[in-house]
N, C-alpha and C positions, 0 to 999 in steps of 0.2 A: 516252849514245848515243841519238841520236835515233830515234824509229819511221819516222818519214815524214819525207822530203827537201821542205820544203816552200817554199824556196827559187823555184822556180820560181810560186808562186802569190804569195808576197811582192814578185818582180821587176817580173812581168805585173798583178797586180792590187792591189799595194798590199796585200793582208791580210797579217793578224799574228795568231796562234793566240789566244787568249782564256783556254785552259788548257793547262796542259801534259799529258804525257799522262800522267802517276802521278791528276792532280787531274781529268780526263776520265775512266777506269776506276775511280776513285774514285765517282764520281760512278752511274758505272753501275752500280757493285756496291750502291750505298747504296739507289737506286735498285728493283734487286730484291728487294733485303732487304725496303724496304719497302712493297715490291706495286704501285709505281706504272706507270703505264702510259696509254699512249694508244689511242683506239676502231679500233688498226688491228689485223689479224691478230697478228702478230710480237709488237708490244708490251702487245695485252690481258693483262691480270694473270693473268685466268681459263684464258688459255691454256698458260701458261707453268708452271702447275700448280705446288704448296707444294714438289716436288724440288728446279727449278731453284732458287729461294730455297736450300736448303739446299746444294746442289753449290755454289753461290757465295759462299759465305757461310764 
């Protein structure tokens, strides 16, 4: 089952997903596991504080 119909952006602009979406949330889980992160609000590490790691995890 797919998440998102994305159909419509293949038609009109030619994209093609890059990942699927098990290897995309994969990717984000791994991701907070391993405290990475970018210098914006949402994605600083320091924000996100050692829970979320563990709630995802």
């Amino acid at each position: 089952m797919d998440l998102l119909d994305a159909n419509r952006a293949r038609e009109e602009l030619g994209w093609t997903p890059s990942a699927t979406a098990t290897e995309a949330i994969a990717a984000f889980l791994e991701g907070l596991h391993q405290g990475t992160g970018l210098d914006t609000p949402p994605l600083t590490p320091a924000a996100a504080g050692a829970g979320a790691s563990r709630a995802a995890a």
